[in-house]
C-alpha positions in Angstrom: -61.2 -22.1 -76.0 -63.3 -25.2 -76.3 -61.0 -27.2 -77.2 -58.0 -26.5 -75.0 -60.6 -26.9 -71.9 -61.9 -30.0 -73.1 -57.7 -30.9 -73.6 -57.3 -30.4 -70.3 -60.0 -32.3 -69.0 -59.0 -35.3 -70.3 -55.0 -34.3 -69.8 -56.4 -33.8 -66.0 -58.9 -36.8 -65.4 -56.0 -38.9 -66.3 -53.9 -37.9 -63.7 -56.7 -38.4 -61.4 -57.0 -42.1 -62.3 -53.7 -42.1 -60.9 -54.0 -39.9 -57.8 -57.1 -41.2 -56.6 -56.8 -45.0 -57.4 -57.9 -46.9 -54.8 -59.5 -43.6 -53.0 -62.7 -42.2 -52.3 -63.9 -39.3 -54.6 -64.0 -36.7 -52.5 -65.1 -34.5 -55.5 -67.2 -35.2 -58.5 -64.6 -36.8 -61.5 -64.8 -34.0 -63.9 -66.6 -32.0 -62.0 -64.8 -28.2 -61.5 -63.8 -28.7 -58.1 -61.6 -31.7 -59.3 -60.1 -29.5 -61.9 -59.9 -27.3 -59.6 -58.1 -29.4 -57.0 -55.6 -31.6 -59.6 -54.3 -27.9 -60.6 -53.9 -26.9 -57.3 -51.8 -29.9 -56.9 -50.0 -30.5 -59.6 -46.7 -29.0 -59.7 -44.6 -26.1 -58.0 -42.8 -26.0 -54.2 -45.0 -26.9 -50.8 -45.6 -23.3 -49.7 -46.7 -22.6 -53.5 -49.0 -25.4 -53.6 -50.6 -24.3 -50.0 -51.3 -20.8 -51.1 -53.4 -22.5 -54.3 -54.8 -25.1 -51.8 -56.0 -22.2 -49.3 -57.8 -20.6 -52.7 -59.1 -24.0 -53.2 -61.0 -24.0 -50.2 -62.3 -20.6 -50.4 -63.7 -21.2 -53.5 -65.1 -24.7 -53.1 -65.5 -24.7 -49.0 -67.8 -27.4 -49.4 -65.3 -29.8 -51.0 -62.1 -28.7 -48.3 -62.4 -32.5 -47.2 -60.7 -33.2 -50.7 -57.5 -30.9 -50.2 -56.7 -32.4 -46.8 -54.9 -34.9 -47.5 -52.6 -33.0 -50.1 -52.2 -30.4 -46.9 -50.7 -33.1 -45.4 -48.1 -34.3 -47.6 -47.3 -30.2 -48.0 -46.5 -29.7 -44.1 -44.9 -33.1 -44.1 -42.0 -32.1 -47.1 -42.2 -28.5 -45.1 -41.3 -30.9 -41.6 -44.4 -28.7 -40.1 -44.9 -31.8 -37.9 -48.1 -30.5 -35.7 -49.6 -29.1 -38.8 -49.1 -32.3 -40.6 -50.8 -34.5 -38.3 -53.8 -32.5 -37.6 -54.5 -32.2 -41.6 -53.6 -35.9 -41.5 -56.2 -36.8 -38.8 -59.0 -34.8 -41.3 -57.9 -36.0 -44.1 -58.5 -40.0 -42.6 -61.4 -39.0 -40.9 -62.4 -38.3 -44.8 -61.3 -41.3 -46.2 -59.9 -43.9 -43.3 -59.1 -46.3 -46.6 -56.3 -43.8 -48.1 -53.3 -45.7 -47.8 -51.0 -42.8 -48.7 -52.7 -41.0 -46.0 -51.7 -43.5 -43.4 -48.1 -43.6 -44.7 -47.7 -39.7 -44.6 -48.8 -40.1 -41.0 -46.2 -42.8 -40.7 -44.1 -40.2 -41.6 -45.4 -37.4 -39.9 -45.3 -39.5 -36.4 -41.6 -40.6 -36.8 -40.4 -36.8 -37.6 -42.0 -35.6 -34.5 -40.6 -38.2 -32.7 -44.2 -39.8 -31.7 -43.0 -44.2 -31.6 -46.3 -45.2 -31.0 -48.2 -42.7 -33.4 -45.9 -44.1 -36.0 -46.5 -48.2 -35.5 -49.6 -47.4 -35.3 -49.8 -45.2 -38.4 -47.7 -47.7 -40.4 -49.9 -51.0 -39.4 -53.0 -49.4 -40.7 -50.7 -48.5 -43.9 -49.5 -51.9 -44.2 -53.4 -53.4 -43.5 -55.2 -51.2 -46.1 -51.8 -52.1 -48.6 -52.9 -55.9 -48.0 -56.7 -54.9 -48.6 -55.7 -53.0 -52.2 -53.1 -56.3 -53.2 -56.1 -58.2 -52.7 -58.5 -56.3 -54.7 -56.2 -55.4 -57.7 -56.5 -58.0 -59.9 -53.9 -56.3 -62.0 -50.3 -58.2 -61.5 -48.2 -55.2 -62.2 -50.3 -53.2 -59.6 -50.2 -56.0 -57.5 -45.6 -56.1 -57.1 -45.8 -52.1 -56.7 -48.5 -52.4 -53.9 -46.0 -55.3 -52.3 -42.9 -53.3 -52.8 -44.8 -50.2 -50.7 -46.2 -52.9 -47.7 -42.2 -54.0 -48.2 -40.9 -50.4 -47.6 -43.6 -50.0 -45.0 -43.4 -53.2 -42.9 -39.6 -52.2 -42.5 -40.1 -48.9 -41.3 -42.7 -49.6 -38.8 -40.6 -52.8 -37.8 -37.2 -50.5 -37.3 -39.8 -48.1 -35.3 -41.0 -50.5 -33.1 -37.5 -51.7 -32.3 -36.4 -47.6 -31.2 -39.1 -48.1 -28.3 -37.2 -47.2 -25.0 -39.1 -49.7 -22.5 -39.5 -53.8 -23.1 -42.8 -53.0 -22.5 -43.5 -50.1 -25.1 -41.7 -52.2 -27.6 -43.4 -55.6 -26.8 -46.9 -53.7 -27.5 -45.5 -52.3 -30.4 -44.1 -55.5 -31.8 -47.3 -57.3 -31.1 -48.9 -54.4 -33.3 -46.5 -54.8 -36.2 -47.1 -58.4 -36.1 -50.4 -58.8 -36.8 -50.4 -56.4 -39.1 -48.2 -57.6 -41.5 -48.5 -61.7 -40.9 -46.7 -63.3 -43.3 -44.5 -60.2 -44.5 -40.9 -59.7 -45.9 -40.0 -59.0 -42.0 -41.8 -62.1 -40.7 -38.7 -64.4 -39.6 -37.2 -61.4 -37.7 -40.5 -59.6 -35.7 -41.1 -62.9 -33.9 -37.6 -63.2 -32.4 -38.0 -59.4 -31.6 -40.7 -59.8 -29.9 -39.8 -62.8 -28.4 -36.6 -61.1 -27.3 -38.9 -58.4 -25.7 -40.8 -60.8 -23.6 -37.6 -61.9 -22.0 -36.6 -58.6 -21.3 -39.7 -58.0 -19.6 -39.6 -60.4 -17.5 -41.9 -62.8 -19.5 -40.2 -66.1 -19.8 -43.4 -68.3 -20.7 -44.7 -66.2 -23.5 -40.5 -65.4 -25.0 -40.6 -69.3 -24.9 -43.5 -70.0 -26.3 -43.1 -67.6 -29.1 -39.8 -68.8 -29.5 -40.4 -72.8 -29.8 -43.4 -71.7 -32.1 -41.1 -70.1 -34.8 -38.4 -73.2 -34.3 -41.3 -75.5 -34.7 -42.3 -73.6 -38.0 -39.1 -73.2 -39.1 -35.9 -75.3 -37.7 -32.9 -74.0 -39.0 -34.1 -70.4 -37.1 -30.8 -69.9 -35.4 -32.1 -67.0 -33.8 -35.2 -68.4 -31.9 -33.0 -71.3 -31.2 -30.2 -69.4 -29.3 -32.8 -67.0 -27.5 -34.3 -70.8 -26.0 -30.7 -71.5 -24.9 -30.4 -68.3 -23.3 -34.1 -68.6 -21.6 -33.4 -72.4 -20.9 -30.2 -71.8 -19.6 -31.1 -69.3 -17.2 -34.4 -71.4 -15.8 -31.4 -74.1 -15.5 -32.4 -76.8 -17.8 -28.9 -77.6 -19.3 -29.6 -80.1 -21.4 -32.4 -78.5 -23.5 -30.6 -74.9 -23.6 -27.3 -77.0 -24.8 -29.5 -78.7 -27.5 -30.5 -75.7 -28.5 -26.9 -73.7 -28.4 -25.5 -76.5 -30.1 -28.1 -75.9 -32.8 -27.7 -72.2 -33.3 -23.3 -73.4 -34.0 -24.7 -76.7 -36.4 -26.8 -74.0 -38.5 -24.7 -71.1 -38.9 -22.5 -73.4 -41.0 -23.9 -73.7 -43.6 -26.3 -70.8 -43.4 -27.2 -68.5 -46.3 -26.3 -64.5 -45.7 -30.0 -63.2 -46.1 -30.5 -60.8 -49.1 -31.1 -58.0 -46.6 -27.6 -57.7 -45.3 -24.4 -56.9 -46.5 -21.5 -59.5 -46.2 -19.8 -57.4 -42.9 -23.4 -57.4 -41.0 -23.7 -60.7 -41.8 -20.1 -61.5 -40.6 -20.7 -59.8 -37.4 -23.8 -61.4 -36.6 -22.7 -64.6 -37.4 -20.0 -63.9 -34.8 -22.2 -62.5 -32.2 -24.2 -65.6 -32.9 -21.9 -68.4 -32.9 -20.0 -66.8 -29.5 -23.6 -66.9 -27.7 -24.4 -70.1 -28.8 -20.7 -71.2 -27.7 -20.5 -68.9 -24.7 -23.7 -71.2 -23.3 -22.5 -74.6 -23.9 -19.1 -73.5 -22.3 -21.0 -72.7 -19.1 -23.6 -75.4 -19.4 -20.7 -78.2 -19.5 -18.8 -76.3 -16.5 -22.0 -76.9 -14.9 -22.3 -80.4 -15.8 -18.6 -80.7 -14.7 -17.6 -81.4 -17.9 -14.5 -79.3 -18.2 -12.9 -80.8 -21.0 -15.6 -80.5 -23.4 -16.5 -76.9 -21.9 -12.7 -75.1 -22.3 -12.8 -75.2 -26.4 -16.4 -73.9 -26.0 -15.7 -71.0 -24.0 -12.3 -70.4 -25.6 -14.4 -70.0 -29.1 -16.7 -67.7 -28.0 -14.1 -65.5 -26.0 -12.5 -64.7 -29.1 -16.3 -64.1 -30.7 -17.3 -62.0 -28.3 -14.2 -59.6 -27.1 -16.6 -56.5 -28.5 -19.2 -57.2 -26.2 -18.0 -56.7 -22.7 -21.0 -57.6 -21.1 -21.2 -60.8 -23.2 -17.8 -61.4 -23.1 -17.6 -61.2 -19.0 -19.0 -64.6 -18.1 -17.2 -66.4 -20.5 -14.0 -65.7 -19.5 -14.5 -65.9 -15.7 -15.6 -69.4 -16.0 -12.8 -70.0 -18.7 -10.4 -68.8 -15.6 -12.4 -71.3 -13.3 -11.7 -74.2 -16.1 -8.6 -73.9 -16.1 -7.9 -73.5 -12.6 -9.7 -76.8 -12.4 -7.1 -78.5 -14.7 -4.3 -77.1 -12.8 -3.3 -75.4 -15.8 -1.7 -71.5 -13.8 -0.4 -70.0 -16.5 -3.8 -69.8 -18.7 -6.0 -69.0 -15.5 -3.7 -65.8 -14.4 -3.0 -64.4 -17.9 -7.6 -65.0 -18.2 -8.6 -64.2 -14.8 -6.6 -61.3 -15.3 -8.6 -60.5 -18.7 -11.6 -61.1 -16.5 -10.7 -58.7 -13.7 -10.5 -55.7 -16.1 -14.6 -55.9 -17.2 -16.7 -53.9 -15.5 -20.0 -55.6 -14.5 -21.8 -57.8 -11.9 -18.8 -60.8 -12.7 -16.1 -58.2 -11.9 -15.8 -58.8 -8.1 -16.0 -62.4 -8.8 -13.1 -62.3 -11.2 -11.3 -60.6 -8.6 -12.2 -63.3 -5.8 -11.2 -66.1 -8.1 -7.9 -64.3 -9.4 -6.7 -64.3 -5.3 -7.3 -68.4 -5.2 -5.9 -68.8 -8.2 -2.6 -66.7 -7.3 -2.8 -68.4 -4.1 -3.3 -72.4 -5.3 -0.4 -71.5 -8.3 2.0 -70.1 -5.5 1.1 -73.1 -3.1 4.0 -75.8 -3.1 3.5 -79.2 -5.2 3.5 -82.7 -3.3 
């Protein structure tokens, strides 16, 4: 009887190296309540594990602290949301350097639909990961550790992004940023966020943010077109075509990222090139530069037909160009494309489409 206890001791402390790498002990190593606990734990279905947790506690009430955190991961597989996060918020309360804690909460936050809960849940993940990567002094350790932060940054990056207001997702960008400086994720969170300044209204700091990243990294396409957009719109033609023109001179060459399939990456190149386009088209109207501006907005009209909203300005001033060169035939058969877009360039489109039908049916001298 001796022995077999003795067997599964060892058999038993050597899961715990495993299970509680990293953590704080919670229970005495060898001790009965950590026998105790790691059989609790070790196998069978979530409600069957519970019912040996709740004996657990009853038996060693003075160690519950220790089963909180495996409650947790229980009501998380059961979806138990609200149960979840309360033996979550214990079970960090216990222990606020448990990294799998944090990352259950992640969890725990997304499947009851709490945004904020989760970014903020999966920073502290991804900060305590970057604490243990820097401790470990083991390489292997190190890689699994990265892959997890990897995993991590992602989801809390994709969470961020589901916030409904520019405002609720610029405070949660700003989180995810700082937490994982210098992460897998750390050429896309800046234009994000950068993207969410502008859309709330605030140009300086989408600017700033964005000439940062171009200034750290040139061949950004995407902090380059997001300038010509903000540029354009603050009318300063000459630097947002500098930078539209560089978002077209990149793409060309541009590597698909590892991240995305060769159709996402097809699109977005698309997307891409027809915004950068669809901004030196109407930067050169401006600049009353017509010639130069119809094969520009002709590209990105052909880019951009999935976007309607995109799509709308390019084609109305495409109209106007070619009205401009006396050329009827292409500004009825556009203006009529124009017309047919809902949108704040509709009743333009309309206005334009009766001077054009009127200049084209007006008698040549």
């Amino acid at each position: 009887m001796r022995i077999r206890l003795l067997f599964l001791i060892l058999v038993l402390s050597a899961v715990a190296l495993d299970l509680f790498a990293g953590k704080k002990q919670l229970v005495a190593p060898n001790s009965a309540e950590e026998i105790a606990l790691l059989e609790a734990v070790r196998s069978g279905d979530p409600a069957e594990r519970a019912t040996r947790l709740d004996a657990f506690v009853r038996q060693f009430p003075q160690s519950a602290a220790a089963a909180e955190a495996h409650y947790l991961r229980i009501y998380v597989e059961l979806k138990q949301w609200d149960q979840a996060l309360a033996h979550g918020q214990r079970a960090f309360a216990a222990d606020d350097g448990d990294a799998d804690v944090a990352a259950d909460m992640l969890q725990a936050s997304q499947g009851k639909g709490d945004l904020a809960g989760a970014v903020q849940w999966g920073c502290s993940t991804g900060t305590l990961l970057s604490q243990e990567i820097a401790a470990s002094g083991d390489t292997s350790r190190q890689d699994v550790l990265r892959a997890q932060r990897d995993r991590i940054e992602y989801e809390t990056y994709t969470t961020a992004l589901k916030e409904t207001t520019a405002a609720r997702r610029t405070r949660a960008l700003e989180q995810v940023m700082t937490a994982f400086a210098g992460g897998r994720y750390a050429r896309a969170i800046p234009g994000a966020l950068a993207t969410a300044y502008q859309q709330s209204g605030n140009s300086a700091r989408a600017i700033a943010l964005a000439q940062k990243a171009v200034d750290a990294e040139p061949d950004n396409e995407a902090m380059h077109l997001l300038l010509a957009e903000a540029f354009f719109s603050q009318n300063r033609l000459d630097a947002a075509l500098t930078h539209a023109r560089s978002v077209v001179r990149i793409l060309v060459n541009h590597p698909r990222p590892e991240t995305m399939s060769e159709g996402a990456w097809a699109a977005y190149v698309r997307k891409a090139r027809g915004g950068a386009q669809s901004i030196a088209g109407r930067v050169l109207m401006q600049q009353e530069k017509t010639d130069a501006a119809i094969p520009e907005l002709v590209s990105a009209s052909h880019a951009l037909e999935d976007t309607p909203d995109a799509l709308a300005p390019v084609v109305y001033n495409l109209a106007y160009a070619y009205a401009k060169k006396g050329q009827w035939a292409y500004a009825q058969v556009t203006v009529e494309r124009a017309v047919q877009i809902p949108g704040r360039y509709q009743q333009l489109s309309q206005d334009l489409r009766d001077r054009i039908r009127r200049a084209a049916a007006a008698p040549r001298k």
